[in-house]
N, C-alpha and C positions, 0 to 999 in steps of 0.2 A: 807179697803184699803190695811193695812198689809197683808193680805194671797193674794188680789192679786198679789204684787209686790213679795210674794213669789214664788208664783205658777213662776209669768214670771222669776224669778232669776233661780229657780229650770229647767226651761224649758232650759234656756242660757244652763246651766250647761250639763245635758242629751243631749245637741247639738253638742255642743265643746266635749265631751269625745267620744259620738259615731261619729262625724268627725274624731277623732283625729284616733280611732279603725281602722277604714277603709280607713283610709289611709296609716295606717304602714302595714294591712292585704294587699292591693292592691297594693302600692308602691313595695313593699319588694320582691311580688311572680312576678311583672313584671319588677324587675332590675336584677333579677337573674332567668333565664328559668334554668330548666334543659340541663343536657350538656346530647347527648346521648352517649352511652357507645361506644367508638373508635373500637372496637373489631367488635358489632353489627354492627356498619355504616362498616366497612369494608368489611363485610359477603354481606349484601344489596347491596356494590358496584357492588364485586364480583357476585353477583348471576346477577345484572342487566346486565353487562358488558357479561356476558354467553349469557345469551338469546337477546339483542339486536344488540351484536357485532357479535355472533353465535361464541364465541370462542373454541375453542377443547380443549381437557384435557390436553395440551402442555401449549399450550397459558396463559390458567387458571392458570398452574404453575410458569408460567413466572411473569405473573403477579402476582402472593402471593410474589414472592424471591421480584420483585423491592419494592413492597410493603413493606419488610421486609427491605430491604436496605435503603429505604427513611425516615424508624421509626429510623433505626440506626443511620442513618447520622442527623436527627433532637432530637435523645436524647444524641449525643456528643455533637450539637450546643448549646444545654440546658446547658448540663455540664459543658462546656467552658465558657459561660456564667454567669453562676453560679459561677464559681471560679471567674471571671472577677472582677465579681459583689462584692464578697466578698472581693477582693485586693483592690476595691476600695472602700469601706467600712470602711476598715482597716485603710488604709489612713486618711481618714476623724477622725478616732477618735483618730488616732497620733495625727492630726495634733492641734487637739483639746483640745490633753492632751499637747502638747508645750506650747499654749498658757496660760494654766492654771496655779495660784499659786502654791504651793507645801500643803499650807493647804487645796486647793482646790482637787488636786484630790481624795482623799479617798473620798468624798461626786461624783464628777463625777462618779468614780467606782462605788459606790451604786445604784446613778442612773443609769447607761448603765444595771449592772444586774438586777436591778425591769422590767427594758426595754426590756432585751432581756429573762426574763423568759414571760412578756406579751405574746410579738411574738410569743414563744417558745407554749403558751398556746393555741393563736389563731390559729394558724399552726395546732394544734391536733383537735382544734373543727371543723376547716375546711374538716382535714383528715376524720372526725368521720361523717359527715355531708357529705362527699363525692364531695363537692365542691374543693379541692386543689388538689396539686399537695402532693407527700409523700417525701419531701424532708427536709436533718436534723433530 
């Protein structure tokens, strides 16, 4: 009676861990696809844009400049952004540090930097993994 209530405990077990496998395997690669490289997709547009629009070697250049003006104008929106982002950030941890005791912030300090070297950390595995953006 003991070995069989092993066996089925033993079985439970090898269920729940290969569930658990295959779902962090499957979950994980279909939350996050591949981004394909902006460069490539724009080569692809470009190239389709030739032979279905029939454009001429004018045209095709026209096209690369607005394409070039359109990356510009969306990586000042970022940037602008970006700082936005950060002024109001900023704010947030004034306003945080007013409210605090005076023996309280030297321990807030500590924690915002354990916090912000996290970030700091996940930012790089991102960069390195080729998922982010390369910002900071």
């Amino acid at each position: 009676m003991a070995s069989l209530l092993l066996v089925f405990a033993s079985g439970i077990l090898v269920g729940v861990v290969g569930h658990r496998l295959y779902m962090v395997n499957t979950v994980s690669t279909a939350a996050r696809p591949n981004r394909p490289d902006p460069e490539e997709v724009r080569r692809r547009i470009v190239s389709e844009m030739r032979s279905r629009v029939k454009l001429d070697d004018q045209q095709t250049a026209q096209l690369n400049q607005i394409y070039d003006q359109t990356r510009q104008k969306f990586d000042e929106l970022h940037k602008k952004g970006s700082e936005e982002s950060r002024a109001i950030w900023d704010q947030q941890k004034d306003a945080i540090k007013a409210m605090l005791h005076s023996d309280q912030l030297p321990l807030y300090e500590q924690y915002q930097k354990e916090r912000d070297e996290q970030h700091k950390h996940e930012r790089e595995k991102r960069q390195a993994e080729g998922k982010g953006p390369a910002t900071k």
